[in-house]
N, C-alpha and C positions, 0 to 999 in steps of 0.2 A: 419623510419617513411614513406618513400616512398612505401613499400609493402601492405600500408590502402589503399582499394580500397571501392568506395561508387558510386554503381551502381544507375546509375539517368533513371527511364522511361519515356514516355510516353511526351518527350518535342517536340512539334510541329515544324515541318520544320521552319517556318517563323523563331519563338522563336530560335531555334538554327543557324540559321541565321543571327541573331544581336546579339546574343552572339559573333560569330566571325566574326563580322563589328566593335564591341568593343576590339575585343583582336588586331582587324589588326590596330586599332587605336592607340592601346595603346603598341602594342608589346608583347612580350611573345607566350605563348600557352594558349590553353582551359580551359585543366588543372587547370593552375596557378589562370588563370581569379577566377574560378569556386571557390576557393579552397579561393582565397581571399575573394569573396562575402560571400560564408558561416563564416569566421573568422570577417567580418564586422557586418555580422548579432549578430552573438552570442556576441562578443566581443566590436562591436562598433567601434573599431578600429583594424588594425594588424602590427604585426611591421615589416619592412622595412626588407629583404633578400633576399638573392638567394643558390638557392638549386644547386649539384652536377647532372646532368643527369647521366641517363644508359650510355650513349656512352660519356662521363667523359665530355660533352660539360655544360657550366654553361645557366642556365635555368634563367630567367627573371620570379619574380614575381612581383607583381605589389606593389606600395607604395601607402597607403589611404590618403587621402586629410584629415585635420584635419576637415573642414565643409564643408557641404553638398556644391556640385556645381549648381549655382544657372539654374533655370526652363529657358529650350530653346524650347519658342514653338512652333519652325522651327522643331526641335530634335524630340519634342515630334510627332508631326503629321508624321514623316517621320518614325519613331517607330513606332504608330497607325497601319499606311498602311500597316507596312513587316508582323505584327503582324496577320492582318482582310485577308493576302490573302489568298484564298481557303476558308473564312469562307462561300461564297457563296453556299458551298457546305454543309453544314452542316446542314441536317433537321430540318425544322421547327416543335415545337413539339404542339399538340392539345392544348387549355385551360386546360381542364381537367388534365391532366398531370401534372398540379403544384397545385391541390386541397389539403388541410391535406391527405384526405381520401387517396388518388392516394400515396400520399406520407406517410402516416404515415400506413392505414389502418387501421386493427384493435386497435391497440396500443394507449394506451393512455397515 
């Protein structure tokens, strides 16, 4: 099962950033992180293992919490901010630009 590979694009510095603020929290690798979040999404929950590495080292997956852990709005703000940085940069776009027409055109 280790030779399934699922190329992810297009994740913003900051984003991949607190991805691994969360794995150095929690242990493990990227990977694992990434691999549980998808099996929570779909499944809701995942069960509790550790997988054989290439280099025969055993690899940390992470174990789901049965319910959700509760709103830290210290967490959250300080998530926010990794999130927003460089958004300074990021063009502001005309009104027009979010009209139907702009966005749909002719198309009804």
């Amino acid at each position: 099962m280790d030779n399934n590979i699922i190329s992810v694009t297009g994740i913003s510095e900051p984003l991949l950033n607190l991805i691994d603020e969360r794995v150095r929290e929690k242990g493990g690798d990227r990977a694992a992180y990434v691999r549980d979040l998808i099996e929570q999404d779909i499944y809701g929950a995942s069960v509790p293992r550790s997988t054989e590495g290439t280099l025969g080292r055993q690899k940390h997956t992470f174990t789901v919490q049965g319910k959700k852990r509760p709103f830290d709005p210290k967490q959250w703000a300080a998530d926010m901010k990794r999130l927003t940085q460089g958004a300074s940069e990021i063009p502001v776009l005309p009104p027009e630009a979010f009209t139907r027409e702009s966005i749909y055109g002719n198309h009804d």
